[in-house]
mmCIF file of the N, C-alpha and C atoms, coordinates in Angstrom:
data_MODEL
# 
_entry.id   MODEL 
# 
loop_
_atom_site.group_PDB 
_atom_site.id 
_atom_site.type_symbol 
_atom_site.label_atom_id 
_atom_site.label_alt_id 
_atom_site.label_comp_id 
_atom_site.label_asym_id 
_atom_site.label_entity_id 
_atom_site.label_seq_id 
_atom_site.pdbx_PDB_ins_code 
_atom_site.Cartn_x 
_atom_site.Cartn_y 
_atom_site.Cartn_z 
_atom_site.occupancy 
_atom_site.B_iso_or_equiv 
_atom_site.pdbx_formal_charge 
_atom_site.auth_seq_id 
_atom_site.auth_comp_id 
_atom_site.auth_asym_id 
_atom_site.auth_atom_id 
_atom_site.pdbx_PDB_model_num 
ATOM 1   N N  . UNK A 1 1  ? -33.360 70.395 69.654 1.00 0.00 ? 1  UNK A N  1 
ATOM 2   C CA . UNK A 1 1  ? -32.496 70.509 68.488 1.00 0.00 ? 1  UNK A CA 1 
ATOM 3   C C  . UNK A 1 1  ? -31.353 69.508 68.629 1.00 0.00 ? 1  UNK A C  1 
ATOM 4   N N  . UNK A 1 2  ? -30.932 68.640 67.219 1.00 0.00 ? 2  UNK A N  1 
ATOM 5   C CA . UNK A 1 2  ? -30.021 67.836 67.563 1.00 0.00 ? 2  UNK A CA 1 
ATOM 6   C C  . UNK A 1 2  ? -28.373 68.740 67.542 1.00 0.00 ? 2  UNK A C  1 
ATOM 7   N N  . UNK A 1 3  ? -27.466 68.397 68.037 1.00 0.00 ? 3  UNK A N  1 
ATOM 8   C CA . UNK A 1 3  ? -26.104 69.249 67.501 1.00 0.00 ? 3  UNK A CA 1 
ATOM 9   C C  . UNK A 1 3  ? -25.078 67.930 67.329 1.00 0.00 ? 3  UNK A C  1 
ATOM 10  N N  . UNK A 1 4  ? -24.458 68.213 66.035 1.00 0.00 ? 4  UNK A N  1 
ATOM 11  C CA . UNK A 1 4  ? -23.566 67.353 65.607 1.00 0.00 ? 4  UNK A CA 1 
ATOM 12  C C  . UNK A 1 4  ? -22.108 67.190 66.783 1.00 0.00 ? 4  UNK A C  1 
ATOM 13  N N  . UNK A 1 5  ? -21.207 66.287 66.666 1.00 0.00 ? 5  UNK A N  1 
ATOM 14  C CA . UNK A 1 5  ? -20.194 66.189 67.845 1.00 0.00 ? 5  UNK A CA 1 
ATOM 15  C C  . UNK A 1 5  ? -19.331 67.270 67.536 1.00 0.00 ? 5  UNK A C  1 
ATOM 16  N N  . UNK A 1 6  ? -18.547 67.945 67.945 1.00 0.00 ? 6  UNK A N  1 
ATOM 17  C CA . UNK A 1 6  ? -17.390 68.563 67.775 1.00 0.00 ? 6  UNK A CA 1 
ATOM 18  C C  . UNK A 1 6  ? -17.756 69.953 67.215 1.00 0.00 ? 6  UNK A C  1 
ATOM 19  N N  . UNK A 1 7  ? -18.774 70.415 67.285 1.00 0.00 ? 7  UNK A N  1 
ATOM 20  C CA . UNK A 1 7  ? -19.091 71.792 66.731 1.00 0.00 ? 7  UNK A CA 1 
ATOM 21  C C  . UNK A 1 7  ? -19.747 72.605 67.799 1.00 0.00 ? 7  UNK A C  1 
ATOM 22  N N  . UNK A 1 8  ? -19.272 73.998 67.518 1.00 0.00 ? 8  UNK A N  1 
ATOM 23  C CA . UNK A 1 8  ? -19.496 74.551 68.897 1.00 0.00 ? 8  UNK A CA 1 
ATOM 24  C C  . UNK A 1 8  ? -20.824 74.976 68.973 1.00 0.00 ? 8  UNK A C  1 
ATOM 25  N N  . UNK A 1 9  ? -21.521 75.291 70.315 1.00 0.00 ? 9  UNK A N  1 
ATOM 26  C CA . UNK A 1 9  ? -22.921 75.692 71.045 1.00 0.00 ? 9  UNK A CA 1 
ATOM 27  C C  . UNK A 1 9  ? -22.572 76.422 71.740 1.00 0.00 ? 9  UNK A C  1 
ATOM 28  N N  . UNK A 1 10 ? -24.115 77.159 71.810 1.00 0.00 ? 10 UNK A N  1 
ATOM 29  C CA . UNK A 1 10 ? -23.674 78.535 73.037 1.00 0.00 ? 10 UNK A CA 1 
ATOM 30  C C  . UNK A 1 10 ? -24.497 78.762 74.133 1.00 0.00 ? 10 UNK A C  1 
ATOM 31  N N  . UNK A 1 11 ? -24.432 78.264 74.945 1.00 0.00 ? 11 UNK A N  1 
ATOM 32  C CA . UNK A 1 11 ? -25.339 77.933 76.172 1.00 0.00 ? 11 UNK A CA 1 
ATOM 33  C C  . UNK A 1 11 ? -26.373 79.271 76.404 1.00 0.00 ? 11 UNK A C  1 
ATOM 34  N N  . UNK A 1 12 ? -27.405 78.642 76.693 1.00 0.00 ? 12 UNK A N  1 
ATOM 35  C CA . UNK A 1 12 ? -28.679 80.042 76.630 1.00 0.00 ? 12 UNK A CA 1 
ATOM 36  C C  . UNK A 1 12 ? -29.199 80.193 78.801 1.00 0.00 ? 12 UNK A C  1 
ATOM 37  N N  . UNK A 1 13 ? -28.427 79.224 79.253 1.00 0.00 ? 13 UNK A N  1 
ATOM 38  C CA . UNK A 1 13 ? -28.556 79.872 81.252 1.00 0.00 ? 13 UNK A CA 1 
ATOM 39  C C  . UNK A 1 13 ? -27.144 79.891 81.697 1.00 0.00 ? 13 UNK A C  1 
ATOM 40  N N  . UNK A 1 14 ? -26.985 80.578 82.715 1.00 0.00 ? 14 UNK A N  1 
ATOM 41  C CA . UNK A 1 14 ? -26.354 80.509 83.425 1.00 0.00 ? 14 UNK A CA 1 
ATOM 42  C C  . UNK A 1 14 ? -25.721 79.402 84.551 1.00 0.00 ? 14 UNK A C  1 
ATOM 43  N N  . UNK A 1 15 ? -24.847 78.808 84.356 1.00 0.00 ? 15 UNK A N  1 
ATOM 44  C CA . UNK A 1 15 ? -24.364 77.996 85.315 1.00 0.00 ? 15 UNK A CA 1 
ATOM 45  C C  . UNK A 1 15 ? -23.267 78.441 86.498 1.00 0.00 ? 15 UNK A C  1 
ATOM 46  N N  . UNK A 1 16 ? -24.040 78.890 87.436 1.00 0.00 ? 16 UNK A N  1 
ATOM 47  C CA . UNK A 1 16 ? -23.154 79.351 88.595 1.00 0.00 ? 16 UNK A CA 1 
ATOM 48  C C  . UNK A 1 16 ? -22.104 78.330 89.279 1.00 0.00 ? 16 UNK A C  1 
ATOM 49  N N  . UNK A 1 17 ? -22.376 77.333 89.401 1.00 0.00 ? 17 UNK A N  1 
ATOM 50  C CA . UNK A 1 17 ? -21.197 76.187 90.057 1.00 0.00 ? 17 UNK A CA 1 
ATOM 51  C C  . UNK A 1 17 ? -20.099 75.773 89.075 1.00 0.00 ? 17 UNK A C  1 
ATOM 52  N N  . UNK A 1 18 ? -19.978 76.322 87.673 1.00 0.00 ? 18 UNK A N  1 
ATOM 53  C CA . UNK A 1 18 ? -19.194 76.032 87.172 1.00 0.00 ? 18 UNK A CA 1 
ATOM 54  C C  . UNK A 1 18 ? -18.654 77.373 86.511 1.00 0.00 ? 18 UNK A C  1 
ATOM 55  N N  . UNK A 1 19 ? -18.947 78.650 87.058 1.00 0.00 ? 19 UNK A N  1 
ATOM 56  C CA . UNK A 1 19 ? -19.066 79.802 86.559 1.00 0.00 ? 19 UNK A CA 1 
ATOM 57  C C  . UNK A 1 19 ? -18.767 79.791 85.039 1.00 0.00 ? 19 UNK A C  1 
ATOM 58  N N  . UNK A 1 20 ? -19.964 79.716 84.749 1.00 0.00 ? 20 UNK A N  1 
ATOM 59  C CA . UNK A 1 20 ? -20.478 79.800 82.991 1.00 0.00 ? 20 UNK A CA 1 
ATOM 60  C C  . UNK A 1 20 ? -21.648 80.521 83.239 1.00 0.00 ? 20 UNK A C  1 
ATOM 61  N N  . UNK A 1 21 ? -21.898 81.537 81.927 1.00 0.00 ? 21 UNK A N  1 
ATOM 62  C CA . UNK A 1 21 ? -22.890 82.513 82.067 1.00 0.00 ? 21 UNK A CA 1 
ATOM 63  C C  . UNK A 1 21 ? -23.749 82.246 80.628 1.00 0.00 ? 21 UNK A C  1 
ATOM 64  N N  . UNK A 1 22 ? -24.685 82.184 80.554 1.00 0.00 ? 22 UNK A N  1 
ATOM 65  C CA . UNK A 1 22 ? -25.138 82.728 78.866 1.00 0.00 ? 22 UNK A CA 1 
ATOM 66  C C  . UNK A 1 22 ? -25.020 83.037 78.026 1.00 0.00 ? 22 UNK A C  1 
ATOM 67  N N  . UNK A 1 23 ? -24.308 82.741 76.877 1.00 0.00 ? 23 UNK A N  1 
ATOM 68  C CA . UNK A 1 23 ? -23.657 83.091 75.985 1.00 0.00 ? 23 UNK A CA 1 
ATOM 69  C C  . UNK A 1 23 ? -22.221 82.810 75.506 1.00 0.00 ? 23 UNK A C  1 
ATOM 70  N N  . UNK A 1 24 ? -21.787 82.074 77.139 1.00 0.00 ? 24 UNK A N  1 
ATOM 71  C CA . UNK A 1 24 ? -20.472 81.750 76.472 1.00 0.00 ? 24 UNK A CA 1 
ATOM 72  C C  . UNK A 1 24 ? -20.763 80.589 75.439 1.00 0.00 ? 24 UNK A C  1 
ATOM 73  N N  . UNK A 1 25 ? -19.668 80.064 74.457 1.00 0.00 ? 25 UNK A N  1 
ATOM 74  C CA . UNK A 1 25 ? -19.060 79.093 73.569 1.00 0.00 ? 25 UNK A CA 1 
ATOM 75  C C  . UNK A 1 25 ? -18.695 77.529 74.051 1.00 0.00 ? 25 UNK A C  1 
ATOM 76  N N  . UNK A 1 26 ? -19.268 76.816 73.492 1.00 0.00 ? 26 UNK A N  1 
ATOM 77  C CA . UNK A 1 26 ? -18.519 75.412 73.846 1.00 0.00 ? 26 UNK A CA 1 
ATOM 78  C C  . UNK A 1 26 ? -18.446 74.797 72.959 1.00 0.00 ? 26 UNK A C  1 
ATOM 79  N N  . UNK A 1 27 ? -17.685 73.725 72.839 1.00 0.00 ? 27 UNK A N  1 
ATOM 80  C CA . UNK A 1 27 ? -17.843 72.209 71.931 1.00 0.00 ? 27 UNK A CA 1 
ATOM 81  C C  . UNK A 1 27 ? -18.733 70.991 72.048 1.00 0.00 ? 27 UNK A C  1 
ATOM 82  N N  . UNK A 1 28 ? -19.356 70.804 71.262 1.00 0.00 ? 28 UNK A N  1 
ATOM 83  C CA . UNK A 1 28 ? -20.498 69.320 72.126 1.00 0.00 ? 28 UNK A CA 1 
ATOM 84  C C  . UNK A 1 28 ? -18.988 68.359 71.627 1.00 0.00 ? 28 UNK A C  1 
ATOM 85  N N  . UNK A 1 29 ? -18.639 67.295 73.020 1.00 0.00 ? 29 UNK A N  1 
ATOM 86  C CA . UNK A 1 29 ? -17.685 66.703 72.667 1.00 0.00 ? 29 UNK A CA 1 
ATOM 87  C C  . UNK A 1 29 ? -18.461 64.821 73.083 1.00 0.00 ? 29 UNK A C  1 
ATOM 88  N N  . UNK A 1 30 ? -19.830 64.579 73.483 1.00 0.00 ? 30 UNK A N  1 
ATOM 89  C CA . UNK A 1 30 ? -20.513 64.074 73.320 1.00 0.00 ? 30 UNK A CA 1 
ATOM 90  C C  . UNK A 1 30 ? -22.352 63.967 73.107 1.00 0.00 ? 30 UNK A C  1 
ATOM 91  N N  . UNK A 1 31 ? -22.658 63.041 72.659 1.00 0.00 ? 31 UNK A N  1 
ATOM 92  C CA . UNK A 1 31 ? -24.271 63.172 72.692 1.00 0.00 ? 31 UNK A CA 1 
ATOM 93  C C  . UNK A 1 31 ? -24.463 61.478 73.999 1.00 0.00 ? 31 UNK A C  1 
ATOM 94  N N  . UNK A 1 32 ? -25.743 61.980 74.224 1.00 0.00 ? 32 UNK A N  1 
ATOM 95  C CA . UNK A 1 32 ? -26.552 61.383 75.586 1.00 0.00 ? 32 UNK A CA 1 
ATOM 96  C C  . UNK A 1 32 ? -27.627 60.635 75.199 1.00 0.00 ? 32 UNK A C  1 
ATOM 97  N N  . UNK A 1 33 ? -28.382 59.898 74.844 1.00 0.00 ? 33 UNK A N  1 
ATOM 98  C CA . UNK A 1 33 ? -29.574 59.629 74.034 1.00 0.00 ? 33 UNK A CA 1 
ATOM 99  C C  . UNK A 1 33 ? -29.972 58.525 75.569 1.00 0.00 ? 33 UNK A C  1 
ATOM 100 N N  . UNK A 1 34 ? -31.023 58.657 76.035 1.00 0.00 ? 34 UNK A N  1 
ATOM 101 C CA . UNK A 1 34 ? -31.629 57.945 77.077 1.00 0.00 ? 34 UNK A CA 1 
ATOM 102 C C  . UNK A 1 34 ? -33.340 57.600 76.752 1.00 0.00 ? 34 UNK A C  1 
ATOM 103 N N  . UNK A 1 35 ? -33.789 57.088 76.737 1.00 0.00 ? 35 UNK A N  1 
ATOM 104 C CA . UNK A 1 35 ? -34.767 56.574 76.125 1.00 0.00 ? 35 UNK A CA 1 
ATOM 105 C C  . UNK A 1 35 ? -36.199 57.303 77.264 1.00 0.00 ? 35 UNK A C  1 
ATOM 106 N N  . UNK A 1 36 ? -37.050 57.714 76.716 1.00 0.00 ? 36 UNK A N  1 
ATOM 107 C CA . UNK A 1 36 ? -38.077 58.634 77.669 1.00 0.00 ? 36 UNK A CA 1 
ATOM 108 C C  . UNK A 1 36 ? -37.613 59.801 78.144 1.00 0.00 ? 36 UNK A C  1 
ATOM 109 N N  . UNK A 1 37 ? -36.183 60.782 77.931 1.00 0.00 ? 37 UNK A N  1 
ATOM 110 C CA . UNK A 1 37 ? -35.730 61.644 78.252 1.00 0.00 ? 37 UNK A CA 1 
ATOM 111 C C  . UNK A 1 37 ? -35.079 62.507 77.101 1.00 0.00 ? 37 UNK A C  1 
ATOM 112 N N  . UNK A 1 38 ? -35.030 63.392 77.483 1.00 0.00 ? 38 UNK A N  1 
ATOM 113 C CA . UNK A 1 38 ? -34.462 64.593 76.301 1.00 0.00 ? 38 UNK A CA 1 
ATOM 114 C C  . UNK A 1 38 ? -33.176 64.527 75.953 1.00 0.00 ? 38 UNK A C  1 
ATOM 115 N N  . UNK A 1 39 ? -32.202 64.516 74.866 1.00 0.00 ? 39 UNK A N  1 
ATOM 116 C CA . UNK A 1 39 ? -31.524 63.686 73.881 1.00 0.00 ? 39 UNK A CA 1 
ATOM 117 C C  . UNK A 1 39 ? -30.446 65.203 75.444 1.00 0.00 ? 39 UNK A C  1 
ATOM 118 N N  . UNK A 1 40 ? -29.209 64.825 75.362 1.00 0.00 ? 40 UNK A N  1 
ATOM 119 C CA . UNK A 1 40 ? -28.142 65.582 75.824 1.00 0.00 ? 40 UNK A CA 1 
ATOM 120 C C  . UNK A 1 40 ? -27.063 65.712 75.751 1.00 0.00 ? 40 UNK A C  1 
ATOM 121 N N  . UNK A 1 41 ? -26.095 66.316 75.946 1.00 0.00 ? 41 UNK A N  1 
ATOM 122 C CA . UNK A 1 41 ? -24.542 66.529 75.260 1.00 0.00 ? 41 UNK A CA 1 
ATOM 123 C C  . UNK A 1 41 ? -23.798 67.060 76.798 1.00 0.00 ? 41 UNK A C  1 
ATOM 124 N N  . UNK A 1 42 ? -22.405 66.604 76.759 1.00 0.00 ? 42 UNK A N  1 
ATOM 125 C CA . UNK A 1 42 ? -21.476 66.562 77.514 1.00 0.00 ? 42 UNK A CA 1 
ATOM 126 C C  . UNK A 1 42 ? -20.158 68.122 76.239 1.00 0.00 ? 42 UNK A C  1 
ATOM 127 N N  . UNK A 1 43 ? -20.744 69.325 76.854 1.00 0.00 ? 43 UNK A N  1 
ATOM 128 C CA . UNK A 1 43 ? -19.866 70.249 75.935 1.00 0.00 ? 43 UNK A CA 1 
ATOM 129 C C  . UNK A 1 43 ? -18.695 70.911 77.248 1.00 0.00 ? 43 UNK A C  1 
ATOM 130 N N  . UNK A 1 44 ? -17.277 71.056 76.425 1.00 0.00 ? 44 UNK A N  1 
ATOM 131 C CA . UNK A 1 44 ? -16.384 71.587 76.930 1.00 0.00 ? 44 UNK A CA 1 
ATOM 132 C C  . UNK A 1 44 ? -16.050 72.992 76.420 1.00 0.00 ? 44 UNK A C  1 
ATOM 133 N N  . UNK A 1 45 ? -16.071 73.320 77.608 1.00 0.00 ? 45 UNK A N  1 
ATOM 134 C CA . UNK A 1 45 ? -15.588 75.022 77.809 1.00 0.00 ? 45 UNK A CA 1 
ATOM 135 C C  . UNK A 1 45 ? -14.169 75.532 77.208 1.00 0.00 ? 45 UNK A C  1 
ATOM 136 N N  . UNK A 1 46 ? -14.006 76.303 76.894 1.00 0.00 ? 46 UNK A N  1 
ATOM 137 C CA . UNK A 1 46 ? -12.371 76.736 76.707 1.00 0.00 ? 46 UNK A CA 1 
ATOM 138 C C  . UNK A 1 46 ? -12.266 78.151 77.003 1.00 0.00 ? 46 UNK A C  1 
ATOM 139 N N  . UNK A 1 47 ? -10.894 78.397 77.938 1.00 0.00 ? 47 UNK A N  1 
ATOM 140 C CA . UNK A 1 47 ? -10.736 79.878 77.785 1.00 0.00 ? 47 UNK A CA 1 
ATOM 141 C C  . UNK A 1 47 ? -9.887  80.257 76.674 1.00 0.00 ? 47 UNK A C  1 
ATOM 142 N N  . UNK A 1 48 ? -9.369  81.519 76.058 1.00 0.00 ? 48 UNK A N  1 
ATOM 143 C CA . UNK A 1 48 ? -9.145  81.838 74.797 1.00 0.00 ? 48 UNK A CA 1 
ATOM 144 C C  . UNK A 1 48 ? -7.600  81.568 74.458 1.00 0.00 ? 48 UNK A C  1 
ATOM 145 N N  . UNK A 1 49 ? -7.176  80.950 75.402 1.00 0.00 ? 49 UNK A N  1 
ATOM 146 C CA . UNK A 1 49 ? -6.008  80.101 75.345 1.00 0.00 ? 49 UNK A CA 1 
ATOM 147 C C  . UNK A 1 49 ? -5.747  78.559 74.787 1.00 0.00 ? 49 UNK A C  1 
ATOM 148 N N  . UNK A 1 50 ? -7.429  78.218 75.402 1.00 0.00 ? 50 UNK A N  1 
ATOM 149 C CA . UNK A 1 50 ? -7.284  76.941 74.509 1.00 0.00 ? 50 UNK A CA 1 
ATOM 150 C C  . UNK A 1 50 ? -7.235  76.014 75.419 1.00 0.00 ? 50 UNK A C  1 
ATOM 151 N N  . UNK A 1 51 ? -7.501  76.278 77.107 1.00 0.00 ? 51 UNK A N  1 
ATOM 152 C CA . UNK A 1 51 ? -7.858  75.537 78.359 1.00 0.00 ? 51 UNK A CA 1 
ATOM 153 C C  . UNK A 1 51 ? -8.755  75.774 78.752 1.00 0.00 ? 51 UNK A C  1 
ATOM 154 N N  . UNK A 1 52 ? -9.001  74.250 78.784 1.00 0.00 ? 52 UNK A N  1 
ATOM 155 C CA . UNK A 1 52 ? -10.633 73.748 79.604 1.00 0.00 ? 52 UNK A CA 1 
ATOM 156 C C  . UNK A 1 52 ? -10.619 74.394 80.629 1.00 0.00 ? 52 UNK A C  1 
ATOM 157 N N  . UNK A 1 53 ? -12.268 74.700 80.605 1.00 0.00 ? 53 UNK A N  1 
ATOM 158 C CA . UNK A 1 53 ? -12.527 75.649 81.756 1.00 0.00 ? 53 UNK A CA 1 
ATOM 159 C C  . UNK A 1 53 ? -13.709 74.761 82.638 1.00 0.00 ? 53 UNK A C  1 
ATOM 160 N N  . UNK A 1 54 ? -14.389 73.516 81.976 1.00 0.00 ? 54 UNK A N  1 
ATOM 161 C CA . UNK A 1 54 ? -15.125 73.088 82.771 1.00 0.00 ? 54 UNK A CA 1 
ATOM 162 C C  . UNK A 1 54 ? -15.819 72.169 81.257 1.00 0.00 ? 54 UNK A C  1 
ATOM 163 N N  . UNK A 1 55 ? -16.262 70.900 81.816 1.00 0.00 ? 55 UNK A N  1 
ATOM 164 C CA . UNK A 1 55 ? -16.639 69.906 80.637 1.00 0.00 ? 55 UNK A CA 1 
ATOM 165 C C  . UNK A 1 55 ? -18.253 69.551 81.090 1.00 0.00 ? 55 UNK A C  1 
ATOM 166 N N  . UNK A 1 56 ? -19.465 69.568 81.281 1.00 0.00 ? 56 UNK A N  1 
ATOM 167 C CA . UNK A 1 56 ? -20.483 69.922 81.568 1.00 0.00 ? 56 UNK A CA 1 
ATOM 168 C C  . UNK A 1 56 ? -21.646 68.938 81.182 1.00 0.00 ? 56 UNK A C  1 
ATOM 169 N N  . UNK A 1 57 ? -22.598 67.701 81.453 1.00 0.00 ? 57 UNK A N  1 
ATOM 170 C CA . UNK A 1 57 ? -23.475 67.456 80.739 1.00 0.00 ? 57 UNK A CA 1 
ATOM 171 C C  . UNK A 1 57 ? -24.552 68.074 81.002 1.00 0.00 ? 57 UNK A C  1 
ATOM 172 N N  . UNK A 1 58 ? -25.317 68.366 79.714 1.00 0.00 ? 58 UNK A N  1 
ATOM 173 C CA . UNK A 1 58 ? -26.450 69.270 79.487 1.00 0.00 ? 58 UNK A CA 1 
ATOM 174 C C  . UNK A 1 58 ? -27.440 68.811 78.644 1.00 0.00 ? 58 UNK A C  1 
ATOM 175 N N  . UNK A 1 59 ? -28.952 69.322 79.217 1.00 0.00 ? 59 UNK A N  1 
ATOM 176 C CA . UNK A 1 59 ? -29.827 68.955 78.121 1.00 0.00 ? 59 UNK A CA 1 
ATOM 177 C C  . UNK A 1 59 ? -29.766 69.821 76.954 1.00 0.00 ? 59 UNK A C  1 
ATOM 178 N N  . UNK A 1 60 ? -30.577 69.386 75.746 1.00 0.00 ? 60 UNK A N  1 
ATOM 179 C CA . UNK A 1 60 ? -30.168 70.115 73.939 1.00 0.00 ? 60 UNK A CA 1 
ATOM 180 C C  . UNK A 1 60 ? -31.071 71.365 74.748 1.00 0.00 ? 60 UNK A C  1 
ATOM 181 N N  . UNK A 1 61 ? -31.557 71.306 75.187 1.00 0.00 ? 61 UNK A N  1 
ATOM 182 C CA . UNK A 1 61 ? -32.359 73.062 75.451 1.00 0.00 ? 61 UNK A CA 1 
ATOM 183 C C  . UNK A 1 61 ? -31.334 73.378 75.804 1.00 0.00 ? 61 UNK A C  1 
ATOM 184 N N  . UNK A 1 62 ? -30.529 73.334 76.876 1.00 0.00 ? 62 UNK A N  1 
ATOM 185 C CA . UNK A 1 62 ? -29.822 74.214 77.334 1.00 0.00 ? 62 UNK A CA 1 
ATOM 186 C C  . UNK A 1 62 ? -28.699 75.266 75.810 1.00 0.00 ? 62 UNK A C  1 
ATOM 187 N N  . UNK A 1 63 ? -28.936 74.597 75.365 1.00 0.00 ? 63 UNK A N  1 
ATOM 188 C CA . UNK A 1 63 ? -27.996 74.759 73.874 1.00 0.00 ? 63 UNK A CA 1 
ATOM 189 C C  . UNK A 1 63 ? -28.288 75.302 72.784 1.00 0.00 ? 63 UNK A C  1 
ATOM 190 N N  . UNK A 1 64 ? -27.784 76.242 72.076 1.00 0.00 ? 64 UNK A N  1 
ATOM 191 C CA . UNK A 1 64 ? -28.424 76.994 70.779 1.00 0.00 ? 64 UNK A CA 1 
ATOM 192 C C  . UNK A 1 64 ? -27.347 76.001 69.864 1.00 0.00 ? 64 UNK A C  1 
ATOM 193 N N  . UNK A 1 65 ? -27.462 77.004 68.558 1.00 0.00 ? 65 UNK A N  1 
ATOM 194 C CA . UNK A 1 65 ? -26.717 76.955 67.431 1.00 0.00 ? 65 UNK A CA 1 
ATOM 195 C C  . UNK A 1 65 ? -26.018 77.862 67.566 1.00 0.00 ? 65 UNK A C  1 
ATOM 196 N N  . UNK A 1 66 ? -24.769 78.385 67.330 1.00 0.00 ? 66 UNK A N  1 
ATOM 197 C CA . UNK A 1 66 ? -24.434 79.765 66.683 1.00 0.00 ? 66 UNK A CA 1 
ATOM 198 C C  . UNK A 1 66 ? -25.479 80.253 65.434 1.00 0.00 ? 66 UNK A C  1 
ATOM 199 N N  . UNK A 1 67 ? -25.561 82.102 65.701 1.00 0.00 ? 67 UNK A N  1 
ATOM 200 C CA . UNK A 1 67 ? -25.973 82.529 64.334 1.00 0.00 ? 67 UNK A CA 1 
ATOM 201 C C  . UNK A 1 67 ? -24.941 83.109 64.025 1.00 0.00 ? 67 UNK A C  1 
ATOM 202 N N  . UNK A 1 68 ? -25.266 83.902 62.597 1.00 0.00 ? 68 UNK A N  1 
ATOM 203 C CA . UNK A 1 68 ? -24.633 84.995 61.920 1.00 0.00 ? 68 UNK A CA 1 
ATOM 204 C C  . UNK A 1 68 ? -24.961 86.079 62.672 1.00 0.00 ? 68 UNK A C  1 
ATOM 205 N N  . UNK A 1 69 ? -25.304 86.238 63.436 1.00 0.00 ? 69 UNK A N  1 
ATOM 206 C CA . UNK A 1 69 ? -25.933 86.926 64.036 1.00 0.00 ? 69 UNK A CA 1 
ATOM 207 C C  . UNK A 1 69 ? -25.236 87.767 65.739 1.00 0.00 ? 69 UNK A C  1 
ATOM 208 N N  . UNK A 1 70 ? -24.779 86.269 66.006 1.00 0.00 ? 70 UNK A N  1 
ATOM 209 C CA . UNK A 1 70 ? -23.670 86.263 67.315 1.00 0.00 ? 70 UNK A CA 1 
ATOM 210 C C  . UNK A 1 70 ? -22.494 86.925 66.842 1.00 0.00 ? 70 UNK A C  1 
ATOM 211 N N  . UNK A 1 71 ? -21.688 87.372 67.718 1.00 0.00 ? 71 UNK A N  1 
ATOM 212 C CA . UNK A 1 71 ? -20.561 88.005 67.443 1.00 0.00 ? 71 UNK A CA 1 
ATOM 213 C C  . UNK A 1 71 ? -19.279 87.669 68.889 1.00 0.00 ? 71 UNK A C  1 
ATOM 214 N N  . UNK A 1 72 ? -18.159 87.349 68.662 1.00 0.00 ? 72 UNK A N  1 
ATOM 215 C CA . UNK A 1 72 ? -17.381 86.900 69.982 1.00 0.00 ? 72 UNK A CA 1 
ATOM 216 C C  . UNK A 1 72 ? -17.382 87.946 70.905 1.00 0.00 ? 72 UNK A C  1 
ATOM 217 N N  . UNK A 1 73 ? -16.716 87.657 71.929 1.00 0.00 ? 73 UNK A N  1 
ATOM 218 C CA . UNK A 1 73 ? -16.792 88.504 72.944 1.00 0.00 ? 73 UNK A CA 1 
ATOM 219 C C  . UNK A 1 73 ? -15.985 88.268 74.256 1.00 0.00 ? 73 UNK A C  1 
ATOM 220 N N  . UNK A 1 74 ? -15.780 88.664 74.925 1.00 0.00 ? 74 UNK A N  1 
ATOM 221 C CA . UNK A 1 74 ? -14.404 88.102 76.163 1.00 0.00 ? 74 UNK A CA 1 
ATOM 222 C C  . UNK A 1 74 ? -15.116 88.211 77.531 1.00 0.00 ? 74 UNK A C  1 
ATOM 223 N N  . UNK A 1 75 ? -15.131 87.857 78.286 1.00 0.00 ? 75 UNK A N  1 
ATOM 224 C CA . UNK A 1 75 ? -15.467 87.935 79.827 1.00 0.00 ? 75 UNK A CA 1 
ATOM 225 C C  . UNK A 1 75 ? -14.309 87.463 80.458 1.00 0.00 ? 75 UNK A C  1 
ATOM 226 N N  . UNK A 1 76 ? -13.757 88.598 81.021 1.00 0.00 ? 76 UNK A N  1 
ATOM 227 C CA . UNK A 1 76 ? -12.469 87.822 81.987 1.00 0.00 ? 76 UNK A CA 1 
ATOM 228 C C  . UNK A 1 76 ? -12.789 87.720 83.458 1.00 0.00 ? 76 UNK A C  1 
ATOM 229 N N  . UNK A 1 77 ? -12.390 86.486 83.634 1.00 0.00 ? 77 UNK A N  1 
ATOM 230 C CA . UNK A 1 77 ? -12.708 86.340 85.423 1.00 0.00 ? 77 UNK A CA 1 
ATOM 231 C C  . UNK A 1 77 ? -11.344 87.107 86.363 1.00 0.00 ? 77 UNK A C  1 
ATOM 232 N N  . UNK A 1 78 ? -11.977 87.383 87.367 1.00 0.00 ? 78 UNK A N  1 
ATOM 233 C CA . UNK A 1 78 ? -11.169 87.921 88.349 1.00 0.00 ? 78 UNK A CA 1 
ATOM 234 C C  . UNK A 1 78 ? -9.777  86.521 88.566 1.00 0.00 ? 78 UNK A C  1 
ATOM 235 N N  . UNK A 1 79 ? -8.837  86.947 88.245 1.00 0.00 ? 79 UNK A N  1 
ATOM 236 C CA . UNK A 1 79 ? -7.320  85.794 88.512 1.00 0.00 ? 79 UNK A CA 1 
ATOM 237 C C  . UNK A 1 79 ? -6.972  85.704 90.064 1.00 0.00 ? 79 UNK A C  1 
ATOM 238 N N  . UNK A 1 80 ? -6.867  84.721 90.781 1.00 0.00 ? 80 UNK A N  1 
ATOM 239 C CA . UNK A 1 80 ? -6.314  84.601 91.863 1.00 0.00 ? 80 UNK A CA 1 
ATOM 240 C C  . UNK A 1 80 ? -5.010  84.938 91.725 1.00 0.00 ? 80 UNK A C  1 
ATOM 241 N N  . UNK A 1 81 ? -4.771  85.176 93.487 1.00 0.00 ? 81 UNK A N  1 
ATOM 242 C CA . UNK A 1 81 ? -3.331  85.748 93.517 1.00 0.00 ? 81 UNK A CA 1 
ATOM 243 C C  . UNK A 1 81 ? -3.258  84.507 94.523 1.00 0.00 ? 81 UNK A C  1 
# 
């Protein structure tokens, strides 16, 4: 699936090294186009503050659309002391 720049996606695996889970929200803030390889996007994370949480390149599988269907939702990480 192609996704336009600047509109958000919602990742469908889990990324443990950047603790991102399935379902969170991002922005595609670039596209990847490599010739013999699957088209890809560089999307940034935000926590609900509005700070990057991690900027990521990914293949378009890794990536949905939003539906009408999705609904928001919060996951808070454990805060260092």
């Amino acid at each position: 699936m192609d996704f336009q720049l600047y509109t958000d996606v919602v990742l469908v695996g889990d990324i443990p090294e950047e603790n991102l889970r399935a379902a969170d929200v991002g922005t595609t803030v670039e596209r990847h186009d490599v010739p013999g390889r699957e088209t890809g996007y560089s999307v940034e994370f935000f926590d609900m503050l509005g700070s990057t949480i991690a900027v990521v390149t990914l293949p378009g599988s890794m990536l949905r659309a939003p539906t009408h269907a999705d609904r928001p939702s919060v996951r808070s990480e454990a805060l260092s002391v």
